[in-house]
Structures are given as structure tokens and as C-alpha cells.
C-alpha positions as CSV (number, residue, x, y, z in Angstrom):
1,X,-3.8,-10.1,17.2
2,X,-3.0,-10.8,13.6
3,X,-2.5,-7.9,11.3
4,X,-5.4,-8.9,9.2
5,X,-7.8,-9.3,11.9
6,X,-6.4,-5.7,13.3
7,X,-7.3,-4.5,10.2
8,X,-10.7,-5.5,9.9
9,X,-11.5,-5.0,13.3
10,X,-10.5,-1.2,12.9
11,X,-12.5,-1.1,9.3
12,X,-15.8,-2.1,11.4
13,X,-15.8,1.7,12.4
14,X,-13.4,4.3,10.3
15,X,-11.6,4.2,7.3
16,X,-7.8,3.3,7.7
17,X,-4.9,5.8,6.8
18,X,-0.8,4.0,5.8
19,X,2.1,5.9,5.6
20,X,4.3,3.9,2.8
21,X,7.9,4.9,4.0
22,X,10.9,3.5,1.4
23,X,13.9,2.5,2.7
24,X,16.3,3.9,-0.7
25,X,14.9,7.2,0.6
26,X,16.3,7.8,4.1
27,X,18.8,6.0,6.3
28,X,16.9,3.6,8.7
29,X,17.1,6.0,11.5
30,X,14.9,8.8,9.3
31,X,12.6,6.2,8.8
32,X,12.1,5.5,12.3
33,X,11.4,9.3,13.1
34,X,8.8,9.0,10.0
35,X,7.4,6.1,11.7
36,X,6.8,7.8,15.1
37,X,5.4,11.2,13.7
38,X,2.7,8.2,12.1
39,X,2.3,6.7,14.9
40,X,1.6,9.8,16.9
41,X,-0.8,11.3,14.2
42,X,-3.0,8.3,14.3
43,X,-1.6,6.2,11.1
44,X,-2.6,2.6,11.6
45,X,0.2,1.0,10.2
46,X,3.3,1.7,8.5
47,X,4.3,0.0,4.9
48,X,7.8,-0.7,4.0
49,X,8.9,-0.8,0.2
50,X,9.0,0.8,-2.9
51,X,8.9,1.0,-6.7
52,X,12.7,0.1,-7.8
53,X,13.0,-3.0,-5.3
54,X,15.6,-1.8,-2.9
55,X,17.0,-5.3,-1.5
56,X,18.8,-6.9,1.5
57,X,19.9,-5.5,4.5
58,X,18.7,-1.7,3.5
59,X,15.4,-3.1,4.4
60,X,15.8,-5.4,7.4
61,X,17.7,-2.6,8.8
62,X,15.2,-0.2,8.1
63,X,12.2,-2.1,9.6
64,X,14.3,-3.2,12.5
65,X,14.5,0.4,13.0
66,X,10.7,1.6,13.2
67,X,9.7,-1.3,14.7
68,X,12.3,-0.6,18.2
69,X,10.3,2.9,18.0
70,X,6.5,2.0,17.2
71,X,3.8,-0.1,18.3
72,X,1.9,0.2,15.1
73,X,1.8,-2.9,12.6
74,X,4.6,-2.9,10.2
75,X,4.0,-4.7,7.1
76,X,6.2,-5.2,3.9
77,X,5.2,-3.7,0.3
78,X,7.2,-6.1,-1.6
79,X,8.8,-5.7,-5.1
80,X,10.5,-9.0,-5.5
81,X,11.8,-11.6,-3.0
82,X,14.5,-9.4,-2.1
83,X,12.4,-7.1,-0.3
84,X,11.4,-9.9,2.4
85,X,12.4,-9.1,6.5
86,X,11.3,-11.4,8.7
87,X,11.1,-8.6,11.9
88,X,8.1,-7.0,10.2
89,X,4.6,-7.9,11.4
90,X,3.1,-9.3,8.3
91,X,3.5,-8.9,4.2
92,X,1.5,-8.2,1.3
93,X,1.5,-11.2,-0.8
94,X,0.9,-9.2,-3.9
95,X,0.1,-10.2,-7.3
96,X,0.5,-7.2,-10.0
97,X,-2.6,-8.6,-12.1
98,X,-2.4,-6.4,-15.0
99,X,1.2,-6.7,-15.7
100,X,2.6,-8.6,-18.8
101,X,5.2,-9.9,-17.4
102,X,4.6,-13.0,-15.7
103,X,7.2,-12.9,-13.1
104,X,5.2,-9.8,-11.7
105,X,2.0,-12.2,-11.8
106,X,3.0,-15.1,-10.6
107,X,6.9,-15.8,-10.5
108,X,8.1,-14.0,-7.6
109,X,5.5,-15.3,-5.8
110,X,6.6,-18.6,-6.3
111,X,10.2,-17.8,-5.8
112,X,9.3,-16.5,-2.5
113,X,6.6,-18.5,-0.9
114,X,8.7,-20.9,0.9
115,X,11.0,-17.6,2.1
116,X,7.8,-15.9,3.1
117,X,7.0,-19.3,5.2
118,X,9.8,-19.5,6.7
119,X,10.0,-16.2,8.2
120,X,6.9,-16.6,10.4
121,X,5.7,-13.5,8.6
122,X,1.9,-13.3,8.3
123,X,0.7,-13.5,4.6
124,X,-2.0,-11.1,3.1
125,X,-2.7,-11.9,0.2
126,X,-3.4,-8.5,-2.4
127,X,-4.5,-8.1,-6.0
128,X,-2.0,-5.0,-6.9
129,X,-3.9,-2.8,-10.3
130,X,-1.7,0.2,-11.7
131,X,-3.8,2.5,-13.2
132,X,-2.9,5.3,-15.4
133,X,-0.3,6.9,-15.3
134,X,1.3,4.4,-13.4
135,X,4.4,6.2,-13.1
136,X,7.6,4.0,-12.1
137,X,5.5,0.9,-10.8
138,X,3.8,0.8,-14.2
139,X,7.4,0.8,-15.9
140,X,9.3,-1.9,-13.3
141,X,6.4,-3.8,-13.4
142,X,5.8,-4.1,-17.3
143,X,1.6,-3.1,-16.6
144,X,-1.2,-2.9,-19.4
145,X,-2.1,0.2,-17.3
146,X,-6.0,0.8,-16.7
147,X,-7.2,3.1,-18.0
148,X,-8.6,6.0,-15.9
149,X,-11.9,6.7,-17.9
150,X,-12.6,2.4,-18.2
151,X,-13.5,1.5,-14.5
152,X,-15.0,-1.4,-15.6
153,X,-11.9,-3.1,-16.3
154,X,-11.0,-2.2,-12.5
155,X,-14.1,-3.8,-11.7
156,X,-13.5,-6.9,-14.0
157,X,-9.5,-7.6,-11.8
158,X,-11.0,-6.8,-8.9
159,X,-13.6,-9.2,-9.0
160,X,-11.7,-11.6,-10.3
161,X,-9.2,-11.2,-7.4
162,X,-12.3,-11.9,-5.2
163,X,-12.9,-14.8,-6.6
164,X,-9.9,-16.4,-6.9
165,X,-9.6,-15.6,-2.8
166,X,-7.4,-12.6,-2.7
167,X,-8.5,-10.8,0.6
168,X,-7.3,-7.3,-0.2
169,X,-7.4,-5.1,-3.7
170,X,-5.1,-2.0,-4.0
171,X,-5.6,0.5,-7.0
172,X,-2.3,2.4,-7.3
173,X,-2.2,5.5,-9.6
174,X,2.0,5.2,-8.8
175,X,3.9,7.1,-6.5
176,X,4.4,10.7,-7.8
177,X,1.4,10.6,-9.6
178,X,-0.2,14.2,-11.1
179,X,-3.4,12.8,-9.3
180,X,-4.9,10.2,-7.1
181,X,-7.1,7.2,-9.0
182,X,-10.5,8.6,-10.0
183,X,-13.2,9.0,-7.2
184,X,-15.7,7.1,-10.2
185,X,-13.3,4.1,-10.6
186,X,-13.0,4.0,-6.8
187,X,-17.0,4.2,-6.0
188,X,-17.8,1.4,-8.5
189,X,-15.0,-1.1,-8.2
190,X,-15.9,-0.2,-3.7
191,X,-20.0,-1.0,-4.9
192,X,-19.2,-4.5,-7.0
193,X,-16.4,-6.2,-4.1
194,X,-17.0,-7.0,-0.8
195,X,-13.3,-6.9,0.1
196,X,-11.4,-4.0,1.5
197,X,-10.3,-2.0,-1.0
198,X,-6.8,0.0,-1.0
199,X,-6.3,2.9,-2.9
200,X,-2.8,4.8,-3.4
201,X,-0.8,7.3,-5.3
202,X,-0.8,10.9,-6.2
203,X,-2.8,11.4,-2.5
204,X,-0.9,14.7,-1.5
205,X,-3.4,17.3,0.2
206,X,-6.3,16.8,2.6
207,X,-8.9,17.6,-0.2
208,X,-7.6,14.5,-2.5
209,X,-7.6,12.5,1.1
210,X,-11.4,13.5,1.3
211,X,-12.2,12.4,-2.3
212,X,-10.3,9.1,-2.4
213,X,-12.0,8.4,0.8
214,X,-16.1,9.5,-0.2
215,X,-15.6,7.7,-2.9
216,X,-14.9,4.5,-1.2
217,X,-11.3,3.4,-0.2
218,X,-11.4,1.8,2.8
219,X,-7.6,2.1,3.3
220,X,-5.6,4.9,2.0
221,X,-2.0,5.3,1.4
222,X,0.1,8.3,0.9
223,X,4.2,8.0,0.4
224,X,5.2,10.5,-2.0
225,X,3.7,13.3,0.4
226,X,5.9,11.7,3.2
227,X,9.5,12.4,1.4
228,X,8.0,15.7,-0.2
229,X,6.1,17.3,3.4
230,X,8.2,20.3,4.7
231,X,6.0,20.0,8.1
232,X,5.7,16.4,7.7
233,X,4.0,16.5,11.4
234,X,0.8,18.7,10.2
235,X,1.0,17.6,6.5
236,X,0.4,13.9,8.2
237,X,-2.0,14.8,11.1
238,X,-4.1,16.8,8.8
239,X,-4.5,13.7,6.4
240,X,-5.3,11.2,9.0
241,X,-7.8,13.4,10.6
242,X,-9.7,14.2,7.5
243,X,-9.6,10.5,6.7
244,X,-10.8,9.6,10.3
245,X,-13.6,11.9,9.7
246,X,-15.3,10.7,6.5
């Protein structure tokens, strides 16, 4: 089964929980332990990447890794072309819509289209929107950050996203963030697109898990909880249960 048909086959009847593990953080092995405590708490897929664009081997090596260990989807967050394995499942073709630099819009994708072919890798195509504070992603990525108390901007990129075809929209708050995107920005953009809608950063305990996910995200991601968790076992099962019971 394609990832993206696994995905909206399993969106038909709960909301979807990713664990984003980063490759710069932990050797490969780590990441493959990571991967199986997801796996065994119910996660339904596991991202690979990260904010500063770790390149090369680091990541094949790494998703080489998780994938000898888990059944579960793995599918590449990309920063730049460098990020691209051609053992994961499937990548996010992202464009970061509200960034001013163009190479974030449209260049790498270009760059990497042909790489992205070539590797058999199945392509999902995903309007990326840093919203405020935006943390690291914002910086790297050069974003006109939205504003959290405007989500009719959010509503204005994500719509255009729809329209231009995109099949997936994430709102990312950036990892590390003080808090998660707002639960209003989140119910309106969910009301106006008829796309599944991705929501990540600053998702740390079960109550922000529960928020994010009343409030519409069909598909929440946590990462920075996944480095930070002393009990990452209980810190993830607790998270994916409350999200499997919204």
C-alpha cells in the first residue's frame, strides 16, 4: 500500500500521531530504539529530518537503521536535497510557502525532483507554514512568520496550497517551541480545507496533545518531546493514546 493511501485509510477512523526523530541527535542505532518504542506505543509512522539540514550518509544510515527494526512507514522531512534516502518509504515534497527566500519555495524543489524520481521514493506533496515563534525552522528557512493571533493568513496559504494541488498542509510552531500553534488557528484553517491538516511543534504533554487534536489536526507530530522524555516509553504511549482517543 502506498504511504499516502495508508494514511488516509487510517484518517477514515482516528486521528494519526508521528514521532519526528533527527538524525544530528543520536547515532542511527538510538534512533532505531526510538523507532521501536513508536512503533510499540501505536505511532503510525516515523519522520526523519530536522531543522539545520543534517546531510549524506548521517541520514541514509539512520533510516536504514529504523527501517531493519520497524514495520511502520518511514518517510523523509526534508530540509534541502541533501536530506534525500532512497530506503525510506516515501518523502514530503515540501514547499515552505511563507518563506522569503525562494530556494525554500521553490528551488530545492527543483534541484531535487529528478533525485526524488530517481529514488523510487513516493512523493507527498506538503504546503510547510511556520508560525510564530518559528524557532530555528523560521531562521534556516528565512519565514515571514504567521502570526499566532492572524489565522486568517493561515487560512489564506492553506487554501491556496489546496488549490494549487498540494495534498497535505503542516502548521509548524518549530521545534522547541514555548507552545503548540493555537487551538483557534488550528479549528479554522481544519473548517475552510478539505485536506489533512498537520500540525507540529511545542506538543510536549498529553493536555497540549488533546488541544491540538479538538481543535482539528488530523496528524500530529511531536519531536522535541522525543530527545527531551526521561521515560520516553510512557511520555510516548501516553501521547498516542490521548490522541487515539479524541
Amino acid at each position: 500500500m502506498k504511504v499516502m493511501d495508508y494514511i488516509m485509510k487510517k484518517l477514515e477512523r482516528e486521528k494519526l500521531h508521528m514521532g519526528l526523530i533527527d538524525p544530528d541527535e543520536q547515532t542511527p542505532t538510538k534512533a532505531a530504539d526510538i523507532a521501536e518504542i513508536l512503533e510499540d506505543a501505536g505511532s503510525d509512522a516515523v519522520m526523519v529530518g530536522g531543522s539545520t539540514g543534517v546531510e549524506g550518509g548521517l541520514v541514509d544510515e539512520t533510516v536504514r537503521n529504523i527501517k531493519s527494526r520497524i514495520s511502520l512507514p518511514v518517510i523523509l522531512f526534508p530540509t534541502n536535497t541533501g536530506t534525500i534516502s532512497p530506503n525510506a518509504d516515501a518523502i514530503y515534497f515540501m514547499s515552505m510557502l511563507n518563506s522569503l527566500d525562494r530556494q525554500k519555495v521553490i528551488g530545492e524543489q527543483v534541484k531535487g525532483a529528478l533525485l526524488v524520481r530517481e529514488s523510487g521514493l513516493e512523493s507527498l506533496s506538503m504546503a510547510y507554514l511556520v508560525v510564530e515563534p518559528g524557532m530555528t525552522v523560521g531562521k534556516v528557512g528565512n519565514a515571514e512568520l504567521i502570526p499566532r493571533n492572524e489565522p486568517e493568513l493561515a487560512i489564506s496559504y492553506s487554501l491556496a496550497a489546496q488549490y494549487l494541488g498540494m495534498r497535505l498542509v503542516y502548521l509548524e510552531a518549530g521545534s522547541g517551541a514555548p507552545s503548540p500553534v493555537p487551538a483557534e488557528m488550528i479549528k479554522q484553517v481544519k473548517s475552510t480545507i478539505d485536506i489533512p491538516l498537520f500540525v507540529g511543534g511545542g506538543i510536549r504533554t498529553e493536555e497540549q496533545a488533546l488541544e491540538v487534536g479538538l481543535a482539528g489536526a488530523d496528524i500530529i507530530v511531536t519531536g522535541t518531546v522525543i530527545e527531551e522524555a526521561k521515560d520516553l516509553k510512557n511520555c510516548i504511549e501516553g501521547l498516542v493514546s490521548t490522541i487515539k482517543g479524541i
